[in-house]
C-alpha positions in Angstrom: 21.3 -4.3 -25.5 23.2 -7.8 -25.9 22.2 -9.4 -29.4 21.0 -12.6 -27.0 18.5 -10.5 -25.2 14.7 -10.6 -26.7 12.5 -7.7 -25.2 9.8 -8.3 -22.8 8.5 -4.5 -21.4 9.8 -1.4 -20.9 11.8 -0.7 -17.3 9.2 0.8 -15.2 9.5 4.2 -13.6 9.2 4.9 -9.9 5.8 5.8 -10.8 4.6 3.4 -12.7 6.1 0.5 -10.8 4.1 1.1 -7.4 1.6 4.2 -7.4 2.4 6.8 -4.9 -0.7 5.8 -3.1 -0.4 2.4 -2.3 -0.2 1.6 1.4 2.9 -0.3 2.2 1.0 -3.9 2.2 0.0 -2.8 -1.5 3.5 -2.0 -2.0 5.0 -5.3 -0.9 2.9 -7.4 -2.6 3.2 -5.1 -6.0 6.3 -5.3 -5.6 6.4 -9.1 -5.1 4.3 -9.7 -8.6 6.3 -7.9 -10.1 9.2 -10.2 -9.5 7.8 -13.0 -8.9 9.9 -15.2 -11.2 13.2 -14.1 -9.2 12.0 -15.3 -5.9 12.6 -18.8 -6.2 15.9 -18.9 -7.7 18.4 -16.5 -9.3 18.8 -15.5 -13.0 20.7 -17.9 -15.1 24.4 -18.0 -16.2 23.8 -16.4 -19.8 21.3 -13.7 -18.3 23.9 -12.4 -15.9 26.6 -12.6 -18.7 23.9 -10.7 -20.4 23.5 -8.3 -17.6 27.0 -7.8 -17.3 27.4 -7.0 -20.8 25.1 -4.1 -20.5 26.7 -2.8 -17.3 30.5 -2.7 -19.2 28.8 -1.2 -21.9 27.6 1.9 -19.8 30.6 2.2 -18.4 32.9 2.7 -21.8 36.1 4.4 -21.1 36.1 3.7 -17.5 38.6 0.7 -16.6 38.0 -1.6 -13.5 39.2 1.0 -10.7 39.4 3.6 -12.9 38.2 6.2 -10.1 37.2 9.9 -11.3 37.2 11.9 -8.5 39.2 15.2 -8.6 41.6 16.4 -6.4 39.1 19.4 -4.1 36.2 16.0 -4.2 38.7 13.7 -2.5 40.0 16.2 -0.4 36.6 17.4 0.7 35.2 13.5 1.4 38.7 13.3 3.8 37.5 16.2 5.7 34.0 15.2 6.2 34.9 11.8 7.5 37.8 13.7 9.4 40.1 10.8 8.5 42.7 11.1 5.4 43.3 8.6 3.1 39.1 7.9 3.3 38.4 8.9 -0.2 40.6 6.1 -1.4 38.9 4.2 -4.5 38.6 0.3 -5.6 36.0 -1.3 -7.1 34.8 -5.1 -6.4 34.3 -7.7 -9.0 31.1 -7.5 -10.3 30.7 -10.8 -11.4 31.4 -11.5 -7.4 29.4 -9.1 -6.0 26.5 -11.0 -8.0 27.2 -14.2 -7.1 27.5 -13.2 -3.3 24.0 -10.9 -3.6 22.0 -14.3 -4.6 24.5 -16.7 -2.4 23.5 -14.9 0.6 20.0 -15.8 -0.8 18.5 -12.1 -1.1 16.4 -12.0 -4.1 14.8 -8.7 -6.1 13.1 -6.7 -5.1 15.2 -7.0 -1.8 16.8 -3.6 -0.5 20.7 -2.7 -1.2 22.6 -0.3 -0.3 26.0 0.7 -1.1 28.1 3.2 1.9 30.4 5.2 -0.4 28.7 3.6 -4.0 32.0 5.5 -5.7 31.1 5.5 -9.6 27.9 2.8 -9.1 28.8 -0.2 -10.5 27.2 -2.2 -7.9 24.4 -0.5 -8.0 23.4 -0.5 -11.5 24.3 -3.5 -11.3 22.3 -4.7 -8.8 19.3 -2.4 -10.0 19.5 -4.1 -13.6 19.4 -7.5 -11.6 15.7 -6.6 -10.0 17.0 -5.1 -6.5 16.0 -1.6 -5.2 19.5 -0.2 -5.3 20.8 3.1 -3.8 24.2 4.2 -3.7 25.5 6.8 -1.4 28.8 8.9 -2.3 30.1 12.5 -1.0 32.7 12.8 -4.1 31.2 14.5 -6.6 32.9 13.1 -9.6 32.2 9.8 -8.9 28.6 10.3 -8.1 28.0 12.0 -11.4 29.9 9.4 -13.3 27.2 6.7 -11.4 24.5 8.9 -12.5 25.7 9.2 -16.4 25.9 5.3 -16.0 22.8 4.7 -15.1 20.8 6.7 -17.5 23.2 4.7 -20.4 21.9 1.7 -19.0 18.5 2.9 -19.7 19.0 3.8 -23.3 20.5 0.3 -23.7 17.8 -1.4 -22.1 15.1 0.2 -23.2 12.6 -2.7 -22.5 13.4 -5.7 -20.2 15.5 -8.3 -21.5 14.1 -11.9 -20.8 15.0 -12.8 -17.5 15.4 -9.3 -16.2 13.3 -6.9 -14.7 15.4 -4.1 -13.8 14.7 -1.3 -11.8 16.0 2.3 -11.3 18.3 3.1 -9.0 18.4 5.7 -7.2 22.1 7.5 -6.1 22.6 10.1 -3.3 25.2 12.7 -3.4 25.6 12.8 0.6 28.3 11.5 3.2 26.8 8.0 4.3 27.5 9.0 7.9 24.5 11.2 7.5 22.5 9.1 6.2 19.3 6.8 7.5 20.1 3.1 5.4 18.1 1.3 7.8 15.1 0.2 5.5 18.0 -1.4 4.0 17.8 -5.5 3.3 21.5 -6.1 2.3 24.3 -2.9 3.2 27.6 -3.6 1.2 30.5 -0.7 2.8 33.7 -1.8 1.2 35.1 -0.5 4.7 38.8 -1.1 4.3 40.0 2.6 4.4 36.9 3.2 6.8 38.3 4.9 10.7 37.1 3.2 13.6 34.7 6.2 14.2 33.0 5.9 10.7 32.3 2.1 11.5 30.6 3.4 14.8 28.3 5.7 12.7 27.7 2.8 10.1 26.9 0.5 13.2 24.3 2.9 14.9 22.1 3.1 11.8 22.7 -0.8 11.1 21.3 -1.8 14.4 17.7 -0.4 13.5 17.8 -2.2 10.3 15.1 -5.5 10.3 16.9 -8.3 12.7 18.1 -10.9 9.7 19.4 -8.3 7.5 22.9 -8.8 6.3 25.8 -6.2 6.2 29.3 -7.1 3.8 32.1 -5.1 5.3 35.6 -5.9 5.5 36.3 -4.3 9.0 33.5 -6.0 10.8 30.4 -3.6 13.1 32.1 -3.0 16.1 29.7 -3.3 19.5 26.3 -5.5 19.9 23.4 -5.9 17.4 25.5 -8.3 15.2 26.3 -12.0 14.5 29.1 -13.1 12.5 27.1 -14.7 9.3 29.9 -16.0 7.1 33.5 -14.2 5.3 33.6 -14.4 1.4 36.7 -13.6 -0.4 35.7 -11.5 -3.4 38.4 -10.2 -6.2 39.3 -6.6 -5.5 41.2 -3.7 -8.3 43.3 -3.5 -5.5 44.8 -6.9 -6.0 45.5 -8.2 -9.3 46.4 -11.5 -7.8 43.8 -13.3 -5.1 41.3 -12.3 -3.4 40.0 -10.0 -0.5 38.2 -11.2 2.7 34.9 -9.6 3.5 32.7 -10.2 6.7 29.2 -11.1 6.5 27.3 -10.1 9.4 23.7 -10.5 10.8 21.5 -8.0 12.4 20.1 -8.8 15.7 19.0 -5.3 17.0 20.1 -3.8 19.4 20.0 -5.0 22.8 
């Protein structure tokens, strides 16, 4: 934990956060107590540095990009998406992907996603900024490494730091195209080695998702159900110099 940080409580459990038998009102407005500071406006400048801090320090040894899939994980994702060259990795900054989560104006305990959450930065990130986070990824090696993350994020947490209120995330070793996101708030799919067909699978599950949810791709939803929102341009491994464009998109439902 950052020297700056001063302790509040410990991170809650699934358990102890919202009891298994709440009804979902109960839920929601546990839930909304609980972070009831974040609602109004986002953390401040020296709490995300903080945050930040904690997030590069559970990730030691593993540069930005630094992808650790093996060779059978890569070529196993490729066949399940039928579409080579799927598994490719890059990471997002995560300064940016901050700084677009509360520019959208989404606030904790809002519901993120990440289609193909690689070695979880954004999610632990995210999930140490207050959101319900889940990250979904086939490759093995990457999934683990998201998983080995998180749990170092707990020991360096231990108890909140002032300002935060993180919560555990929760990863999913599963192809996304199997998989039911539409409870989701906010879906980020960094969809640039994505085939048309996988956007069509992302798109049938994003059109059941609550109308005025919001979904960051950079190959936009093909078909109805969507309004074009706004495009950010976010700093990508990918390109040392500039920027890469990414499509905001609204949910309308389907029609």
């Amino acid at each position: 934990m950052g020297a700056s940080c001063r302790c509040r409580r410990k991170i809650p459990t699934d358990e102890e956060a919202i009891p298994v038998q709440a009804s979902e009102a109960e839920r929601d407005e546990l839930l909304e107590a609980d972070h009831e500071q974040f609602l109004a406006d986002p953390p401040r400048a020296e709490v995300l540095a903080d945050t930040l801090g904690i997030l590069s320090r559970a990730y030691a040894g593993t540069g930005w990009g630094d992808d650790t899939a093996d060779w059978e994980g890569v070529l196993s994702v490729d066949s399940t998406n039928a579409f080579s060259n799927s598994a490719l990795y890059g990471e997002i900054s995560e300064q940016d992907f901050a700084d677009l989560l509360f520019g959208l104006g989404l606030r904790p305990p809002a519901v993120v996603y990440d289609l193909g959450s690689g070695t979880g930065k954004l999610v632990n990130l995210a999930a140490l900024l207050g959101f319900s986070a889940t990250g979904i990824e086939l490759e093995p090696g990457r999934h683990q490494r998201a998983c080995t993350a998180s749990k170092a994020l707990l020991r360096q947490v231990g108890s909140n730091c002032e300002g935060l209120q993180p919560r555990l995330p929760r990863f999913v070793h599963t192809s996304f195209l199997d998989f039911d996101f539409s409870d989701a708030d906010f879906v980020w799919a960094n969809s640039i080695v994505f085939a048309p067909h996988m956007m069509e699978a992302v798109a049938n599950v994003a059109r059941k998702m609550r109308p005025g949810s919001l979904i960051a791709t950079h190959k936009p939803l093909p078909g109805p159900g969507f309004e074009f929102y706004r495009e950010v341009d976010l700093r990508a491994s990918w390109r040392p110099q500039g920027s890469v464009s990414f499509q905001v998109q609204r949910v309308v439902g389907a029609e």
